[in-house]
C-alpha positions as CSV (number, residue, x, y, z in Angstrom):
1,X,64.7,33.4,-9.5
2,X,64.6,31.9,-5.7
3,X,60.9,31.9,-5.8
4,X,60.8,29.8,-8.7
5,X,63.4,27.5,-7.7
6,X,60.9,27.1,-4.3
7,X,57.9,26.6,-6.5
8,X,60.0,24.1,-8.2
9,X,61.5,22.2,-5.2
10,X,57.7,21.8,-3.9
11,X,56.1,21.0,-6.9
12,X,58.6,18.1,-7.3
13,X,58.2,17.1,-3.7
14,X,54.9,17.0,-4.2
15,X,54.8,14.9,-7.7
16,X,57.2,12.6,-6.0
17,X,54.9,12.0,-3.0
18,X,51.8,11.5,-5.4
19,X,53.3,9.2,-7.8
20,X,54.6,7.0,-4.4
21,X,51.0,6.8,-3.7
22,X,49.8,6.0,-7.1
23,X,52.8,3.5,-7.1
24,X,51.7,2.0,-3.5
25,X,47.9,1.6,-5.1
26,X,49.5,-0.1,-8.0
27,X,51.3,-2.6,-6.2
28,X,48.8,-3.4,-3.5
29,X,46.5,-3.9,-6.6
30,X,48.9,-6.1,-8.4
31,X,50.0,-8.2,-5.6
32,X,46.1,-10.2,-6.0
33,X,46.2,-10.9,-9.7
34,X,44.1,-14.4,-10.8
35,X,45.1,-16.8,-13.6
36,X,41.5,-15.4,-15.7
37,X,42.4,-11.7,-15.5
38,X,45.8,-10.6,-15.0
39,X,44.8,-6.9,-14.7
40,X,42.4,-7.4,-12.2
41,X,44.3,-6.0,-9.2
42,X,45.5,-3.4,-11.9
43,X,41.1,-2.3,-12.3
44,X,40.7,-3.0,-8.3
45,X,43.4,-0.3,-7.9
46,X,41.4,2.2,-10.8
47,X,38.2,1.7,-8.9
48,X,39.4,2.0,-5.5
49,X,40.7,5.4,-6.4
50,X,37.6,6.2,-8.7
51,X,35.7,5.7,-5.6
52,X,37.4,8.0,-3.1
53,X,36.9,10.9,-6.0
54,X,33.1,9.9,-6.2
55,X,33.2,10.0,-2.5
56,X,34.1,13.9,-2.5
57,X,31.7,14.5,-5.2
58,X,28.5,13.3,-2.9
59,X,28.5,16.2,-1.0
60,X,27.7,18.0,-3.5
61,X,24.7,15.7,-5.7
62,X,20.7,16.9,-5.7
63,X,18.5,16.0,-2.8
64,X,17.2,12.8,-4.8
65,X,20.2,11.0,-3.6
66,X,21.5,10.6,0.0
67,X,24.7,10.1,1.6
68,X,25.6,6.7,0.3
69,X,25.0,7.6,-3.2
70,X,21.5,6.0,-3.3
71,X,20.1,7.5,-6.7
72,X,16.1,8.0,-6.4
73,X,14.1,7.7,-9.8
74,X,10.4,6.9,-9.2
75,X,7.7,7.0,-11.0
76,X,9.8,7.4,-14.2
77,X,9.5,4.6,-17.3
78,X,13.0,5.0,-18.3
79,X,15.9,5.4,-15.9
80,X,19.4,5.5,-18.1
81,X,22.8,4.2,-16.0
82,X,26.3,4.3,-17.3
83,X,29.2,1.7,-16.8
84,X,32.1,4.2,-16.3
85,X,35.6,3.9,-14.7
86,X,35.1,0.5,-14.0
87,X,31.9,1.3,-12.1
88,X,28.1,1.5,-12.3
89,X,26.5,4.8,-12.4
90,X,24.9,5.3,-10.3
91,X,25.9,2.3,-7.9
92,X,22.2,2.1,-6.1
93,X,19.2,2.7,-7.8
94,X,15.3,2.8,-6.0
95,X,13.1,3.1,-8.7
96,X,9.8,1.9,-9.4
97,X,8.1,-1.1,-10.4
98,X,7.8,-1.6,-14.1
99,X,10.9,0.8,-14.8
100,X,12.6,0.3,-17.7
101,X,16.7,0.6,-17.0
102,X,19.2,1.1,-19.6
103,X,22.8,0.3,-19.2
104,X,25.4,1.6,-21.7
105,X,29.3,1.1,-21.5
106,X,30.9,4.1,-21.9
107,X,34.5,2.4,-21.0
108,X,36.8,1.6,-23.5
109,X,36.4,-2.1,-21.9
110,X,34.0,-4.8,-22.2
111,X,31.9,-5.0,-19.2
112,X,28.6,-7.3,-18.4
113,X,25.5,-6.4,-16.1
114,X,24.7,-9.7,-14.3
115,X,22.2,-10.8,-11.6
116,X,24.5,-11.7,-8.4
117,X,21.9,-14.4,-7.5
118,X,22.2,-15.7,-11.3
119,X,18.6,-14.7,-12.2
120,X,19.5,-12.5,-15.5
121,X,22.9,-11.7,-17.2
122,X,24.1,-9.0,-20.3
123,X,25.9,-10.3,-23.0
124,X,29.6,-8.9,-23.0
125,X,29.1,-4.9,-23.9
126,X,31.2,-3.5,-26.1
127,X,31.9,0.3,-25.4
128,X,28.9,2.1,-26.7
129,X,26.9,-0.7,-26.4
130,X,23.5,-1.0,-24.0
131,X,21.9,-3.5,-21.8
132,X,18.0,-3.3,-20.5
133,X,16.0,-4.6,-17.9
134,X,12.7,-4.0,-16.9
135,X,11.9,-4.7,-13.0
136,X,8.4,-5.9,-12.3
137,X,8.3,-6.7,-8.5
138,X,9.2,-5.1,-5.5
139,X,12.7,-6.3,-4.5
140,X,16.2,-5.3,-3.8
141,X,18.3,-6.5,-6.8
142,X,22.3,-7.1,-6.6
143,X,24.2,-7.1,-9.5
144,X,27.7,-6.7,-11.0
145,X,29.8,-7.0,-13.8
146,X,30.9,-10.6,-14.4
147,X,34.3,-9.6,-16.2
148,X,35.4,-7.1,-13.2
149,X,34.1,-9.0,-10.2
150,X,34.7,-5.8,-8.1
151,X,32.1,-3.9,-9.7
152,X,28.8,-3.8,-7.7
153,X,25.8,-2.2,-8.0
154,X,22.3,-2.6,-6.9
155,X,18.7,-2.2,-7.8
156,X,16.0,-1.4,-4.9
157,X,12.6,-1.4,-6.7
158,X,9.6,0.2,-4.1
159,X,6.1,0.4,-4.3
């Protein structure tokens, strides 16, 4: 019975110092909300933590993408991302020119892909729905979603 009632006491010590965490996030998050978007802080809190996870999972990707999360893909046609977690996956893309990309929202929110320089823009995607681009030219292409201005990602397209 005293071994049980020590699991207990540190696996409520434990809870309780994870949930002030999430709690701190939250508020920090919070604090910075705009008259648009409410939630905002609320989704900068979900990403900020989504990116510390993706963080520890970098370690352990293929070769074809480095320390930053740079995801390599040339010579392909097709080259599929996802919008997941209030991110895009992945965040940096090299791929060749004439690559077609595919987008899809797999959040349960809307999300857009959108030129940061205003050249080209998704409608609002609906979960399940797709978004496609094909890049031509050499170039280094920043995007992000227009809805969740925190969302980034970009496109480097190499000869």
């Amino acid at each position: 019975m005293r071994q049980h009632r020590g699991t207990r006491i540190a696996l409520a010590s434990a809870c309780f110092v994870g949930l002030v965490g999430v709690v701190a996030i939250l508020v920090a998050g919070l604090a910075r909300p705009t008259a648009a978007h409410p939630l905002v802080g609320t989704h900068t809190a979900m990403a900020s933590m989504a990116g510390s996870h993706s963080a520890m999972v970098d370690s352990q990707l293929p070769a074809a993408q480095s320390a930053q999360g740079t995801v390599v893909r040339l010579h392909q046609r097709v080259v599929h991302l996802t919008i997941r977690n209030f991110a895009f996956q992945p965040a940096r893309l090299v791929v060749s020119p004439g690559t077609r990309l595919i987008w899809t929202n797999i959040d349960s929110v809307q999300h857009t892909v959108a030129s940061t320089k205003g050249a080209w823009s998704s409608k609002v995607l609906d979960t399940s729905r797709q978004f496609a681009r094909v890049f031509g030219k050499a170039g280094t292409f920043p995007y992000h979603c227009s809805i969740h201005p925190f969302m980034h990602g970009m496109i480097v397209v190499k000869k």
